[in-house]
N, C-alpha and C positions, 0 to 999 in steps of 0.2 A: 471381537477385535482384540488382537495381542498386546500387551503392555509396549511393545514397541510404538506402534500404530499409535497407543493412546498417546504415550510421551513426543512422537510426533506432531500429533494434533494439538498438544501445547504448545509447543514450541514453534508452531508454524502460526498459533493463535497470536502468539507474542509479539511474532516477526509481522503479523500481516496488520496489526493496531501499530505500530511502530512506523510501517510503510504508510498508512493511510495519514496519519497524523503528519508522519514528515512530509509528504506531498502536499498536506495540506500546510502546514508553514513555509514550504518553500513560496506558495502559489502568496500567499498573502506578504511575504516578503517580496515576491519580485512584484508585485503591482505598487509597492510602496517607491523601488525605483523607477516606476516610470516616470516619476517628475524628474529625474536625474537629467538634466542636458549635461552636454559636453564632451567630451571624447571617451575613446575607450577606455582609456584607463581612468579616466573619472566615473566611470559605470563600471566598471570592476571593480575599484576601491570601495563604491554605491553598497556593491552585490556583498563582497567579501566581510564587509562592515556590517549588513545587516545582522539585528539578531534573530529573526526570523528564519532567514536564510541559512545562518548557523547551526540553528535549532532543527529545521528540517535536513541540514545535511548529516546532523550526529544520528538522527534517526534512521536515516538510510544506511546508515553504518551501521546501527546494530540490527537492523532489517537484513542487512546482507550477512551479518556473524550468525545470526539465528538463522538464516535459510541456510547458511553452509552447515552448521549443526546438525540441521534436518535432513541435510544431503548423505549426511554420515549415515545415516541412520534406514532412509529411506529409499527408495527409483526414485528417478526424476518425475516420472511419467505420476509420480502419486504428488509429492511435495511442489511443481509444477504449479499446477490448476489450484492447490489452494491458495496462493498468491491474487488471484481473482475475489478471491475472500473480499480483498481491501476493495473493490468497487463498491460495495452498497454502503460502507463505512465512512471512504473518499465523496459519496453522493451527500450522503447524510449529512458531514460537513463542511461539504461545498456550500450546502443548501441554507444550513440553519446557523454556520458557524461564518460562512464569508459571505452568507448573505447573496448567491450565484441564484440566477434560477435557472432550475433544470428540469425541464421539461419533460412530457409527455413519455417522448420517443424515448431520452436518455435512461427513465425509468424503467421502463417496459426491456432496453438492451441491459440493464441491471438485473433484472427480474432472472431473463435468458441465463446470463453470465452465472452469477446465484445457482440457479437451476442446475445447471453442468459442473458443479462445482462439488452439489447434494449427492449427483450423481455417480461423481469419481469416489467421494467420501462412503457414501453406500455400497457403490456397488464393490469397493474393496472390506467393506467389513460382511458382508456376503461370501467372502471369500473368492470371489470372480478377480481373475488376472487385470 
């Protein structure tokens, strides 16, 4: 695999812990507004206020500066599919960190996900298009 590819594969590592984490704060921020009554804009204010919410939005920013980084660098068709990276990461933290349960099935479409993901990663350091 070329020093490209590799410095890709970091930088796409970076971006896709950054996505799963902020997904994951945002989810635990927005369940903290559902006590919010009142109108819209007293649930925007809710949302906007949180730090949670904050916290998972800066990460989706540096989620997206690092996969544009990778975009420099890589096809889409490669830096794409490792974004799926973040499922089994997102699972992991749903599970043990917000305390979700996630079941059988959602494991097993993790597993899949994962899987095709091994696959694009191999099958480009193989040198296959």
């Amino acid at each position: 695999m070329g020093h490209c590819r590799v410095q890709v594969l970091v930088i796409m590592l970076a971006a896709v812990v950054a996505l799963a984490l902020g997904e994951t704060a945002l989810a635990k921020g927005m369940k903290q507004t559902v006590r919010v009554e009142g109108s819209w804009a007293e649930l925007a204010l809710a949302i906007l206020g949180n730090g949670w919410v904050l916290a998972g939005s800066t990460l989706l920013v540096v989620h997206l500066g690092l996969y544009l980084l990778a975009l420099r660098r890589a096809d889409l068709s490669f830096a794409l599919p490792l974004t799926a990276a973040s499922y089994p990461l997102s699972a992991l933290l749903a599970r043990f960190y917000l305390r979700e349960d996630v079941g059988t099935a959602r494991w097993l479409g993790t597993l899949l996900i994962t899987a095709g993901v091994a696959i694009v990663v191999l099958g480009d350091a193989t040198g296959e298009p």
